[in-house]
N, C-alpha and C positions, 0 to 999 in steps of 0.2 A: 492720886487718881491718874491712871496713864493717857496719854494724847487721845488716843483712840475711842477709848470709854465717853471720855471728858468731851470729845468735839461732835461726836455720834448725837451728843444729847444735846449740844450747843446747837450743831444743824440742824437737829428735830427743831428745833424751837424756833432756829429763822423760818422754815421751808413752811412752817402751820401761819407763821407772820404773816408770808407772802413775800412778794416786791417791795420792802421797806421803801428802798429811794425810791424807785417809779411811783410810789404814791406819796413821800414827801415831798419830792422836787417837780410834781408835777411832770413825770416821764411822758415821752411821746410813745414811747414801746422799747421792750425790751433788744439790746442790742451787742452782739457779738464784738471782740477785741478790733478784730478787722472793720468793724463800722467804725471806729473812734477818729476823731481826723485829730483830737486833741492829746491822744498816748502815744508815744512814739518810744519804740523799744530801748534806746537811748536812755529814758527816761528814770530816773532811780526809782522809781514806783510804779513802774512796769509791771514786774512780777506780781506787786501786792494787787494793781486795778486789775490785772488777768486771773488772780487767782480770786478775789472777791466778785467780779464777772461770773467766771464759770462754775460759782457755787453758789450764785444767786443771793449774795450776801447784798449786794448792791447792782443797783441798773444805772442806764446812762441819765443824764437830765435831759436828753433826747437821742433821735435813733441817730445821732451823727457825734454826739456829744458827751462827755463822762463830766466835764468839771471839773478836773482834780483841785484845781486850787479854791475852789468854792467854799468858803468857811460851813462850819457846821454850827448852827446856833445848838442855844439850851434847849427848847422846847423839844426840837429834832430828834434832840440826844436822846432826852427822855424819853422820846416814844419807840425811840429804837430797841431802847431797852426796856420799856413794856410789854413792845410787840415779842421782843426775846421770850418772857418771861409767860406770854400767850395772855394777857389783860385785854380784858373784854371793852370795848367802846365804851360803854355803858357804866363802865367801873367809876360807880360815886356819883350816880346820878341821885338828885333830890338833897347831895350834902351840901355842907354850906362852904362856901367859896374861901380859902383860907387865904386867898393871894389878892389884893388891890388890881394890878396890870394882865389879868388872865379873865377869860369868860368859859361858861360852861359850853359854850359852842365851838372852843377852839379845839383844834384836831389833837393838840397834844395836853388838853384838860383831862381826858382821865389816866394817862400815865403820870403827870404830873404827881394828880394826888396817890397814886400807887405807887410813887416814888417817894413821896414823904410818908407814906402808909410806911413804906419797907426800910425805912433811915437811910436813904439813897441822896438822898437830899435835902435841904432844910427851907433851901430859897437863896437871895440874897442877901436878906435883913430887911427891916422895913417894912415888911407884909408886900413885899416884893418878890418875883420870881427870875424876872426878867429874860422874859423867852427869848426874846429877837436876839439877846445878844450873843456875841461868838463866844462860845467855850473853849478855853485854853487848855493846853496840855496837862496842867496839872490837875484841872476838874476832872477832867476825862480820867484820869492817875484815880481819881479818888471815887469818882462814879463807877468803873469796874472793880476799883476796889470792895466799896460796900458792895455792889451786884455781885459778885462770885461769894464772899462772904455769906453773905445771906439768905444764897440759895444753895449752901452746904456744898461747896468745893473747897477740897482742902490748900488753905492758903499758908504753910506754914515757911515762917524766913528762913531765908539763907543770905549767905554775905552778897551784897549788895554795889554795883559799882557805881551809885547815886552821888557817892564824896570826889568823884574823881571826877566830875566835871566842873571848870570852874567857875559856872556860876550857880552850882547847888545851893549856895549860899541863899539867895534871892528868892528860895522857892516859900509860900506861904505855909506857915507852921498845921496847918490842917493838912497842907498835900505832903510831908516829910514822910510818913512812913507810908502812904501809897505810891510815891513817886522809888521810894528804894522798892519795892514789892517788885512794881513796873519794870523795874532797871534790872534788879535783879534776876528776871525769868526773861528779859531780854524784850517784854510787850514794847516797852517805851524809849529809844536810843536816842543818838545824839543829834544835832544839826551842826555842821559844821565844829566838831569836836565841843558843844554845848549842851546842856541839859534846856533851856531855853523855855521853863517852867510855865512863864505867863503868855506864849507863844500862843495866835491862833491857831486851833487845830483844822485840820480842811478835808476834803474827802480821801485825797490819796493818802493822809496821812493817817488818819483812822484803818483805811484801808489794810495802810502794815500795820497797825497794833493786831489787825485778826487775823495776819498772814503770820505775824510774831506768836501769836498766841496761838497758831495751830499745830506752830513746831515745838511746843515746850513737848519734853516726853514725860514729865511726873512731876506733879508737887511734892516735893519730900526736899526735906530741913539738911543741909549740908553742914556736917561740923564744921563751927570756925575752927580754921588751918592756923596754928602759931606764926608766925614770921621765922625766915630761915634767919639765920644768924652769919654775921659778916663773916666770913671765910669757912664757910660749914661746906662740907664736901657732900654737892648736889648729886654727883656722881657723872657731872660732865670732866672735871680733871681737869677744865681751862681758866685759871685763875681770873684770866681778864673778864670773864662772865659775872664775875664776884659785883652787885651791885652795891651801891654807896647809900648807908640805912639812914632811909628820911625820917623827920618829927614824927611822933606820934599825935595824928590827929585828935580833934577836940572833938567833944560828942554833940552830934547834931540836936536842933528844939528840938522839944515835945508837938503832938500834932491836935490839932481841934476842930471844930465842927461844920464850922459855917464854911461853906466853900470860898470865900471873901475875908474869913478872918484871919487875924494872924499879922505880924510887922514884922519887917525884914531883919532877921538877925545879924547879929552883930559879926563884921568878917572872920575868923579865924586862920592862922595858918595852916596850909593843906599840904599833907605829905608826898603827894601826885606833881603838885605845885613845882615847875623848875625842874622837876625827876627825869632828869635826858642822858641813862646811862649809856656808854657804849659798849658794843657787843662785836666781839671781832670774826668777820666770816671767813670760816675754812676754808682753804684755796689748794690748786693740785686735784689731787684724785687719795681718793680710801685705798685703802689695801684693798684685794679681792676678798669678797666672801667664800664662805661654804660652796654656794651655788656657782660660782666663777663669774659672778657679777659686784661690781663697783659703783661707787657714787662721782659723777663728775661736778664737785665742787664749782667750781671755774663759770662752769656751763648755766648752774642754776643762778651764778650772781648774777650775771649778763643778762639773764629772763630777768632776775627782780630789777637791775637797771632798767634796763627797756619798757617792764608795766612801769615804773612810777615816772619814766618819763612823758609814757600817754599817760598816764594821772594830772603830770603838769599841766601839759596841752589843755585837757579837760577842765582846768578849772582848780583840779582836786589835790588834796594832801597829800606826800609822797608816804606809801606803808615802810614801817618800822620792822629790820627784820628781828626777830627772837629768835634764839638760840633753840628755847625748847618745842617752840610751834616749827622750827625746820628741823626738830627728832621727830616730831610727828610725820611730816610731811615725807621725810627720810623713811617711815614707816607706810605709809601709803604708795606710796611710788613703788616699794618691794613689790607691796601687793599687788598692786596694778601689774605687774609684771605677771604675774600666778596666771590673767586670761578671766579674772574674776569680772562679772558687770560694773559698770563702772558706777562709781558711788555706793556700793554695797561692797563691805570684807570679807574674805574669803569663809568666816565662820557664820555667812547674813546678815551680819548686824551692821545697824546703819554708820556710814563711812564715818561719821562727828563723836564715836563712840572711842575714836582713836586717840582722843583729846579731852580738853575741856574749853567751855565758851565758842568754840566755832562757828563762823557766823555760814561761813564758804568754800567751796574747794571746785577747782580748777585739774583737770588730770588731761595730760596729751599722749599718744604714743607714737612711738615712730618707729616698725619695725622694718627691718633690711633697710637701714637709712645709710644713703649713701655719703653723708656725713663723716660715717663712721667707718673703722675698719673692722676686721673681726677683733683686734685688739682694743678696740674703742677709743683710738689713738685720733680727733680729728684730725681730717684730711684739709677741708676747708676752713674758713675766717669764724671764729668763733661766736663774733657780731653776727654773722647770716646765718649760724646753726642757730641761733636765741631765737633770733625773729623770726625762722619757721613754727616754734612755738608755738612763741606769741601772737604770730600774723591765723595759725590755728584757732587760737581762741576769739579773735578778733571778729572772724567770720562766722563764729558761734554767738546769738543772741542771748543766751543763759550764762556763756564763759565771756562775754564781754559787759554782761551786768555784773557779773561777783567782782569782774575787774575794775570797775567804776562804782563802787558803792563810796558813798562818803560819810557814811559811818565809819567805815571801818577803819583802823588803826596800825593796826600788825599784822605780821604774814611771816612765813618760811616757807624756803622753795626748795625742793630735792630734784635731781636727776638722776636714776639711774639705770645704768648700762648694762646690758648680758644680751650674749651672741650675736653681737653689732646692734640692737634693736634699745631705743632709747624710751624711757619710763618719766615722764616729768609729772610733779604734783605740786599746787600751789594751795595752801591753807590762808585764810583770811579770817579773823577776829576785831571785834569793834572794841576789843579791851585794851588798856594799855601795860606800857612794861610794869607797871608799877603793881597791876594787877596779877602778872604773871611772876613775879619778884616775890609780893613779899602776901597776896592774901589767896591766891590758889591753894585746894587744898590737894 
């Protein structure tokens, strides 16, 4: 089912809801990004509280207020996804009460049972529901799991990068196969390079899963890709790219019913585990092309120096470069060059189409830069040509979120030059080397 089909019907379904949160959290009134004194574009979940704002997926918990970090109980959830699903108030009235800790007068009583109507949920055990309590990441992993399930969207696998966090271990044998679902279509990512399974979930983080989930473009089954083989000619020619072939991992539990059931399996060793190949970055300049444009090597490492040294500043992980996410990027920077809209390729299709996994992309230009000569020979300190860049995207709200995300993982930076006029592109993925080594297909 493509984004479009799939989200048209997902919006139809909140906009008939209503104001979800303004009528969970008790809203004062509906309120614009700019009322927020608690979002601040800084903020890693910026995009997702602005993009759930402006589609009325979510309101503030007042007109000054959003919440982000305000956990999301069970009850909530479940009404959220009732109201999705357009469940009447009324749904089960006169039946008999199948949970100890619930009354027919509570707001989220008949989603509840419209929830175990639809195998959505079971409870806690006990004859227990336990509404108040916070729902962790992995419920949430296995509540949208049965809910798209069961309202006939096609859920079918593809590889999954669930195993490569390392504490996937940890996750409970009912959430194993909606947490790889999650992982794998990108709904559910990392914290601080973790899967973080039993994690409370809170509003801004729900948030991204519906800003994740708005960007899948199709459910459709991706063959598993073999593993290259040690010294197999990728068609880069650079031996040193040749990575070093990890264990073959162990196969993950089986998964079960009770959102609570389940014991922690047994540790295994993990192929991702320790996986810190090195990748050597091209330096100098490309021969000229066709077009009498060049790549200046040099130029792009000094931008990727300089983002991960504001990464450090920030808090944040320094990005890994990859060899094949900067041919992408190598690939986009051409384009960019063409005059095309920025983030759409020159044949329309969306800019992440250039790749696989892409989480982000960064693009600068810089024409009649006096940097440059008409030979593209710089004239100035190569440190002050980066940081024009850089200091570019800095002062952009959108190119200074993709450069601060702390999901992400890897990147590849390109530069390139024709008729003095400089092309830079920055790709960003939340996946690791190990993912782009040995299970890309």
């Amino acid at each position: 089912m493509k984004r479009g089909k799939f989200f048209k019907k997902l919006l139809s379904m909140v906009l008939t809801a209503g104001m979800l949160f303004a009528t969970l959290a008790g809203t004062a009134g509906a309120a614009g990004m700019g009322d927020f004194t608690d979002v601040s574009p800084k903020d890693w979940y910026y995009e997702a509280v602005e993009y759930a704002v402006e589609n009325k997926l979510f309101s503030g918990t007042s007109s000054t207020e959003f919440s982000p970090e305000t956990p999301m109980d069970r009850g909530m959830f479940v009404t959220v996804l009732g109201r999705l699903a357009g469940v009447s108030t009324g749904y089960g009235a006169g039946r008999e009460n199948p949970f100890t800790d619930i009354r027919s007068g509570d707001y989220f009583y008949p989603y509840t049972l419209w929830a175990v109507d639809n195998g959505i949920t079971g409870g806690t055990g006990n004859g227990k529901f336990s509404p108040r309590d916070s729902v962790n990441r992995e419920q949430i992993a296995a509540f949208l799991h049965r809910y798209f399930q069961k309202f006939g969207f096609e859920l079918k696998e593809q590889e999954s990068p669930f195993g490569y966090f390392p504490d996937s271990g940890k996750a409970s044998s009912f959430a194993v196969g909606p947490l790889k679902w999650a992982t794998a279509y990108g709904i559910i990512g990392g914290s601080d390079g973790k899967l973080v399974p039993g994690g409370i979930a809170t509003r801004c983080q729900v948030a991204q899963m519906l800003l994740n989930f708005s960007k899948i473009d199709a459910y459709k089954a991706d063959g598993e890709a073999p593993a290259p083989k040690p010294g197999e000619d990728d068609g880069d020619k650079d031996p040193d790219n040749t990575p070093t072939p990890p264990p073959t991992p162990s196969p993950n539990p089986g998964d079960g019913d009770d959102d609570n059931a389940g014991t922690e399996p047994s540790p295994t060793p993990k192929p991702w585990e320790n996986y810190n190949p090195t990748y050597t970055l091209p330096t100098g300049k490309s021969p000229v092309d066709e077009n009498g444009g060049y790549y200046d090597y040099d130029l792009a490492n000094e931008i990727l120096r300089q983002v991960n040294e504001l990464r450090v500043k920030e808090g944040l992980g320094e990005l890994k470069h990859h060899p094949t996410i900067q041919k992408w990027a190598a690939v986009r920077a051409k384009e960019h060059s063409y005059g095309t809209i920025a983030h759409v390729r020159p044949d329309g299709s969306k800019w992440d189409t250039v790749g696989a996994k892409l989480h982000a992309e960064n693009l600068v230009r810089s024409q009649n830069d006096p940097e440059y000569d008409i030979t593209g020979e710089i004239s100035n300190d190569l440190q002050a040509s980066a940081n024009k860049r850089v200091t570019a995207w800095l002062n952009s709200v959108s190119h200074r979120n993709a450069m601060f995300k702390d999901v992400d993982q890897v990147t590849g930076v390109a530069a390139y030059v024709i008729d003095g006029n400089v092309y830079v592109a920055q790709l960003f993925s939340q996946q690791n080397c190990y993912f782009y080594d040995y299970l890309m297909g």
